[in-house]
C-alpha positions in Angstrom: 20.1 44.0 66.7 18.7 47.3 66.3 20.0 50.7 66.7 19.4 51.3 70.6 21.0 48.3 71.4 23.5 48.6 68.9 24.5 51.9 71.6 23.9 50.2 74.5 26.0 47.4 73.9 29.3 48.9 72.1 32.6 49.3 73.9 36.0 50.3 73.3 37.3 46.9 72.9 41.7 46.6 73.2 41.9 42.6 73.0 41.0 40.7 69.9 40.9 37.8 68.3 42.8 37.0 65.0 39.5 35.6 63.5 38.8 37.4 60.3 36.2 39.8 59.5 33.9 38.1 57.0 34.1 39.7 53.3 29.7 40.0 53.8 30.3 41.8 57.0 33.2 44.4 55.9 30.5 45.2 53.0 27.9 46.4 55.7 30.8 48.2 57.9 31.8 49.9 54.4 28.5 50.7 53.6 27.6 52.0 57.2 30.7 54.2 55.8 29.3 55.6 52.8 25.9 56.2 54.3 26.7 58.3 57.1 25.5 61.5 56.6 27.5 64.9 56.0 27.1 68.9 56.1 25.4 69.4 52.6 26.0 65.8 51.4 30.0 66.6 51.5 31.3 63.7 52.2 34.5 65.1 52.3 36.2 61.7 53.5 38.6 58.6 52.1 38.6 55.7 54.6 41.4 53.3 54.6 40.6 49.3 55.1 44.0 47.8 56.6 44.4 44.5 56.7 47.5 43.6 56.0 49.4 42.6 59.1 52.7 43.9 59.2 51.1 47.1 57.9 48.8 46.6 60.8 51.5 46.3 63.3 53.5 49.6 61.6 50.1 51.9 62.4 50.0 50.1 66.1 53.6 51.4 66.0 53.0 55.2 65.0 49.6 54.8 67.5 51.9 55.7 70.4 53.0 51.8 70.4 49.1 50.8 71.6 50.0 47.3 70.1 46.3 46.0 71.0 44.8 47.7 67.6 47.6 45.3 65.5 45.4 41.9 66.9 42.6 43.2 65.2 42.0 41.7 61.7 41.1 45.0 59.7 42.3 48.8 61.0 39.7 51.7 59.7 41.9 54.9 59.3 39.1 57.5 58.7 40.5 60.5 56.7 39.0 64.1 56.0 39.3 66.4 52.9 38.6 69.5 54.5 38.8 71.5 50.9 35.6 69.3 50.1 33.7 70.4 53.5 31.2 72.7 53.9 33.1 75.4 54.8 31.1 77.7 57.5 30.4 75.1 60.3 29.5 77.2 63.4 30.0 80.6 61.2 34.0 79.9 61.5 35.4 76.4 60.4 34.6 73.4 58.5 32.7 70.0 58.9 35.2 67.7 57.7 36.2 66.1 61.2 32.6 66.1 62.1 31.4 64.4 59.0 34.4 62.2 59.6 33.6 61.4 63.2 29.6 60.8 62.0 30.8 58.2 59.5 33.3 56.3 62.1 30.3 56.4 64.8 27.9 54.8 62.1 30.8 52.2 61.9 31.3 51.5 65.5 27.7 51.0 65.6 27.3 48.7 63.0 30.4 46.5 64.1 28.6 46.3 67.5 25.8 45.2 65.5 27.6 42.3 63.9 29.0 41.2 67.8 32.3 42.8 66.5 34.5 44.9 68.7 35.9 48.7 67.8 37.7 51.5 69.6 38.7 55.2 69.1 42.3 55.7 68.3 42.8 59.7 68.8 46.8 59.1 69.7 48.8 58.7 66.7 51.3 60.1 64.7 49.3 61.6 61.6 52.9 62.2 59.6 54.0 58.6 60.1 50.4 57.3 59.3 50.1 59.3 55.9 53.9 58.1 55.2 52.6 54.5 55.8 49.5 54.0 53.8 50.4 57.1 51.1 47.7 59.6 52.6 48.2 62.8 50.7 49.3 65.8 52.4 45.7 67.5 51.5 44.0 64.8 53.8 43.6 65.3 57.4 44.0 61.5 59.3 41.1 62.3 61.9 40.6 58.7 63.7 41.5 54.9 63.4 39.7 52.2 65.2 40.7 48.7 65.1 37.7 46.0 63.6 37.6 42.7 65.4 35.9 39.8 67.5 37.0 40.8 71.2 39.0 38.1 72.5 36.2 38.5 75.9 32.4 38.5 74.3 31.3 39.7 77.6 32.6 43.3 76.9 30.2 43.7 74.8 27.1 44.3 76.9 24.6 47.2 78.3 26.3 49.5 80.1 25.5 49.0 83.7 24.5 51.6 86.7 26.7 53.9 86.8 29.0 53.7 84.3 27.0 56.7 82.4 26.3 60.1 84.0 22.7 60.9 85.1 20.5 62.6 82.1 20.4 65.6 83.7 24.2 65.5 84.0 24.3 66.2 80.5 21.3 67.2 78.8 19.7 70.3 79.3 16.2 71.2 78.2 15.7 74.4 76.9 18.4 75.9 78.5 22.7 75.0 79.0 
């Protein structure tokens, strides 16, 4: 699959199947990982692979209770080090949840790639997540998404009419 269908065809997927993730395919999510770029080559991140399930079902826990991202077979919990970020991001703050954010897209769009499902996990409890899977204090838990086969394979498909905004919605050329 290539990279525009990759886009066209990922969703935020909340029902998975218990199939695991082949070893071969978490090495291409991982590496989609690493690869992602970062202001001035950074990479001021740590990603954490869970797969363990009762460790799975403690982060659905401290994810507001949103038990869906526990069926998944592995959990990505993307972390930043904003000490190792480029530090003057806009002329007043740092890259390290961008950078973070960049790498996690790159894995979303890989997973879709592989026919595997992801989504966005903003609502957590970062305290209760570090607690959980030793994150130092220094680290910043930015995003998790759960990795998985959805348990419906037609979720992942083009978007249809509609469902996006109009270009002009929200791009503008040459102007806001």
């Amino acid at each position: 699959m290539d990279v525009m269908e990759a886009i066209r065809t990922r969703r935020s997927v909340r029902e998975y199947r218990p199939d695991p993730v082949p070893e071969g395919t978490l090495d291409r999510l991982m590496e989609a990982l690493r690869l992602a770029p970062s202001a001035c080559n950074n990479q001021p991140w740590r990603f954490v692979i869970v797969t363990e399930p009762g460790l799975r079902k403690k982060l659905a826990s401290a994810s507001q209770g949103q038990m869906f991202i526990a069926e998944a077979p592995v959990i990505v919990v993307g972390c930043a080090l904003p000490k190792r970020a480029y530090r003057w991001m806009g002329g007043h703050w740092n890259s390290a949840d961008v950078d973070v954010a960049i790498a996690l897209d790159h894995l979303t769009l890989a997973a879709a790639s592989e026919g595997l499902g992801t989504c966005w996990i903003g609502a957590f409890d970062e305290k209760a997540v570090k607690e959980l899977l030793g994150i130092p204090e220094q680290a910043k838990v930015v995003a998790l998404t759960p990795v998985g086969r959805p348990r419906n394979e037609g979720l992942l498909r083009p978007a249809r009419d509609g469902e996006r905004k109009a270009p002009q919605e929200v791009i503008g050329r040459d102007k806001y």
